[in-house]
N, C-alpha and C positions, 0 to 999 in steps of 0.2 A: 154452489153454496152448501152441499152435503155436508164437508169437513165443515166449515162453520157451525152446521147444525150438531154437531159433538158437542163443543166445546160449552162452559158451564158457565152463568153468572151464579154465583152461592152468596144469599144474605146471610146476617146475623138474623135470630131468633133465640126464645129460648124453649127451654125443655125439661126433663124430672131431674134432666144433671147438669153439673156446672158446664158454662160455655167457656173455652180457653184457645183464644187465638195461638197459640202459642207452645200445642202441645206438640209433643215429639211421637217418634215413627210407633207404628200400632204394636210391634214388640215392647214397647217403655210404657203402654196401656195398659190398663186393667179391663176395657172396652172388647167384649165379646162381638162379633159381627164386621162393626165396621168404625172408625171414630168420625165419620162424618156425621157433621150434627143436620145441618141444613142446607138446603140446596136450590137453587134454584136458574133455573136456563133463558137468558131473551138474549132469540138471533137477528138478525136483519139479513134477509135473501132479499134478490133485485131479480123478477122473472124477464121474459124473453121480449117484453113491452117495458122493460126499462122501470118497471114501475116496483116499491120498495114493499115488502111485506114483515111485520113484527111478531115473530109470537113466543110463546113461555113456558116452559117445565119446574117444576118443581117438586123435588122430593121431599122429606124431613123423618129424618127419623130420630125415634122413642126411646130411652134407654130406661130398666127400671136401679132400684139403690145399690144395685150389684154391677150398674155399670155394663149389662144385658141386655142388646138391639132383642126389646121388645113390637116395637111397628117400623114397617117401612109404608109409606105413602109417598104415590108417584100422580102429577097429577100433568096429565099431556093437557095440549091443543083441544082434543074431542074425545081424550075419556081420564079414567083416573085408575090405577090399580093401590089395589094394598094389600100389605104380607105381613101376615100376624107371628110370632114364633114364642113355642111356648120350653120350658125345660121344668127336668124331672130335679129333687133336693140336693143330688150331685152339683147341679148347674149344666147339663148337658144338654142339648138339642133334642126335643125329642116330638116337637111338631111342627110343622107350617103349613100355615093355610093361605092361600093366592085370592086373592077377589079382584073382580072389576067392575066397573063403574058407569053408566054412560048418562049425561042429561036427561033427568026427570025420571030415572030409572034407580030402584036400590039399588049397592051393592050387591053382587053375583058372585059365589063362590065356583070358583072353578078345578081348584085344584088342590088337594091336601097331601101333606108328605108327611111320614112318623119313621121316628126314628129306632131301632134296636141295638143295646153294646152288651158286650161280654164282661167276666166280671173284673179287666185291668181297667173298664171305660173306653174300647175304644168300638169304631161303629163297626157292627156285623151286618146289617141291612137299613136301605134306607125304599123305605113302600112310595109310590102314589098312586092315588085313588083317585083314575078321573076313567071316562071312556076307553081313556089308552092308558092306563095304568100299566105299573110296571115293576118288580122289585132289584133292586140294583144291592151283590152282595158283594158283601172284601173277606180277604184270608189274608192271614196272618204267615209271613214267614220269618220268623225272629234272630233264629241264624243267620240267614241271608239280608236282613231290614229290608225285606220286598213284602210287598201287599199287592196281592192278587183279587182284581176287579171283574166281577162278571155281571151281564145284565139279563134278566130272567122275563118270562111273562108274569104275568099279575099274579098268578097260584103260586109264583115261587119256583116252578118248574122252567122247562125248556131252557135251559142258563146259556151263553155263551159268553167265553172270555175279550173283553172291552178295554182292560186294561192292565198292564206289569208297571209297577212302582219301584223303584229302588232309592231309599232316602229325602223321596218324595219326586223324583224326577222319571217319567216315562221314559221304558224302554221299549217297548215292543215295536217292531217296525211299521205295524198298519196303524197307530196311535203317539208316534213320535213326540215327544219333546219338540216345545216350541224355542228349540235353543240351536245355537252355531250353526245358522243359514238355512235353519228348516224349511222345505217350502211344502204348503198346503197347496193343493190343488182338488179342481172339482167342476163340474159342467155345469154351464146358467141359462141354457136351453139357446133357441135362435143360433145354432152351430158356435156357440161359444164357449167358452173356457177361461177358467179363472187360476190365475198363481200367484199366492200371498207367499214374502219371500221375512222368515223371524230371525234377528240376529241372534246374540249371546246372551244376551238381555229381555228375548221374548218378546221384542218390540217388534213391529210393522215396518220391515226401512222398506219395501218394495212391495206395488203389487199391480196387476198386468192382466188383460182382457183381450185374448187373441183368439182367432178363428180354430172353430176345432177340425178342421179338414186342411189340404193342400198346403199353402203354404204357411199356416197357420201364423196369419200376417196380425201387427199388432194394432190393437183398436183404441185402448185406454192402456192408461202406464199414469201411478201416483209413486212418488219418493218424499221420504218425508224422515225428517234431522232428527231429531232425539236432545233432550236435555239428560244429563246426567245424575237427576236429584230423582227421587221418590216421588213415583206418583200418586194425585189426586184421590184420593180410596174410595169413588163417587158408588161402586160398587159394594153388594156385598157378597164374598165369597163363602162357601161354608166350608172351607179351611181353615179360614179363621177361628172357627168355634171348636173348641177341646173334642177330643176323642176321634174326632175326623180327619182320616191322612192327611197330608200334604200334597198339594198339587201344583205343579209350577205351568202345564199345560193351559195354553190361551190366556196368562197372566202376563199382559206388558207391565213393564217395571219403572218405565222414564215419562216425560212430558213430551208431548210436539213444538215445537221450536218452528220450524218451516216445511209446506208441505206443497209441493209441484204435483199437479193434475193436468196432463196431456192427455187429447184426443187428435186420434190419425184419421186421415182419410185412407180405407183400405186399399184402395186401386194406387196411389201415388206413393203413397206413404209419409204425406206431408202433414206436419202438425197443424188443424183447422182451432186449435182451442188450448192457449195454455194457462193457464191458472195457478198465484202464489198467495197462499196463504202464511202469512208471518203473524209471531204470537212474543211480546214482550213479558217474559213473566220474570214477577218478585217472589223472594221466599222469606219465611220466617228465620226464626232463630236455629232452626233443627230439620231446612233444608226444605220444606214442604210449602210448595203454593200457597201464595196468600191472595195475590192477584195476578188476571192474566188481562195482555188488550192483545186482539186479534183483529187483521184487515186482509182482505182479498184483493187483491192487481193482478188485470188482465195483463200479463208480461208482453203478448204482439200488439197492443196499444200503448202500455206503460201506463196506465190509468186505473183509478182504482174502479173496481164493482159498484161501492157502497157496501157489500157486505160485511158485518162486522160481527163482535163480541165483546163485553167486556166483564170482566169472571171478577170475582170477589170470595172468597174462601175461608170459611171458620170451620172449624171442628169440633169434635162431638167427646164425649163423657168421659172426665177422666177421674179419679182420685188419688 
């Protein structure tokens, strides 16, 4: 029930801006951050006693008369986070602050980030200021449209190169684009190994849990279909906000449609567990989820879980 636990219910609510079911992709926005207005999550998992558990997420965020994701508020299961963002008379980015939350406890700030631009707007450094602080700087290549990414200690020093941009798409080999069959990999301790496999599109169509020694046999294997439309923007990215590169790394761009969860027994190689996740989704007038219903069937019984979702979709601040 993981994958189920993704997936969104988003109410209607309101906010400092007009609420419009029906607005078009964040390019046709005036909406800095994100045009998601409201959000919110109830799943139904079934544990290993059969028995049904419900629980809830909810974001919403704040825009102010500029049409500028001033709060995000996230409010889980057992705690609640929230992220303040402030800008300078430009309309640029040039703070955020992270808090969390727990029962019977204030808010806790944890993390601050500020922003620095050069004088066309765009960002020369982005700071934060937590324990593990850290400054993360770009360069500018104008000839080339490459912007050059390094990440530094907190003084601004020690820098190391993180990343090469060209028109917004990574090059460098050890930070690849997540495009045309990328695969990430990386180790998950207990002699295992992880490989997420991105199409063209930066979406997730593959990803695989095999042993990291011998014959490194397989344990876990998800595939999962893609819709064609514009995703959810349940996120917010700060690319989206002016003066800040472009970055197409770790952005999926589609919806899940159907999503197969196999587990092997390592010694035989026999599927002990298969799991389908299908998701009917509508869209608006301009292609973006309005509603989605989602169900889990254990395919080697042909029986459903109980697992479910069912999504509901408004968007956020337009003029």
């Amino acid at each position: 029930m993981r994958y189920i636990a993704k997936l969104l219910l988003i109410v209607l609510t309101t906010a400092s801006c007009q609420v419009d079911n029906l607005v078009g992709p964040s390019s046709q926005l005036a909406t800095v951050g994100s045009n998601l207005l409201y959000f919110k999550k109830v799943y139904t998992t079934v544990d290993s006693d059969k028995k049904s558990h419900t629980y809830e997420e909810q974001i919403r965020h704040t825009f102010d008369q500029e049409c500028r994701l001033i709060e995000r508020s996230r409010e889980l299961p057992v705690n609640s986070e929230r992220t303040e963002y402030s800008y300078n008379k430009a309309g640029l980015l040039i703070q955020k602050k992270y808090y969390e939350s727990w029962p019977n406890q204030p808010d806790r700030l944890m993390e601050t980030y500020t922003y620095q631009y050069d004088s066309q707007g765009r960002l020369l450094s982005e700071k934060l200021v937590s324990f593990n602080g850290y400054v993360r700087k770009y360069e500018y290549n104008d000839d080339k449209k490459q912007v050059n990414v390094y990440l530094c200690s907190a003084s601004g020093e020690n820098c190391w190169t993180v990343g090469v941009r060209v028109n917004g798409t990574q090059i460098d080999p050890d930070f690849s684009t997540m495009r045309n069959g990328y695969v990430s990999s990386g180790p998950l301790g207990y002699n295992t190994y992880f490989y997420d496999t991105f199409n063209e599109k930066g979406n997730n169509v593959l990803s695989e849990i095999r042993e990291t020694e011998g014959q490194k046999r397989l344990i876990f294997k998800r595939v999962t279909v893609y819709d064609t439309q514009p995703i959810v923007p349940s996120t917010v990215n700060e690319s989206d906000f002016p003066g800040i590169p472009t970055n197409d790394f770790l952005r999926p761009s589609n919806n899940p449609l159907q999503t197969d969860e196999y587990r092997y027994d390592v010694t035989s190689g026999a599927v002990t567990s298969h799991l389908r996740t299908t998701s009917k989704i509508f869209y608006n007038e301009q292609g973006f989820p309005v509603r989605i219903s989602s169900a889990e069937t254990n395919m080697l019984t042909a029986k459903p879980t109980g697992g479910k979702a069912d999504v509901t979709i408004a968007y956020g601040c337009s003029r």
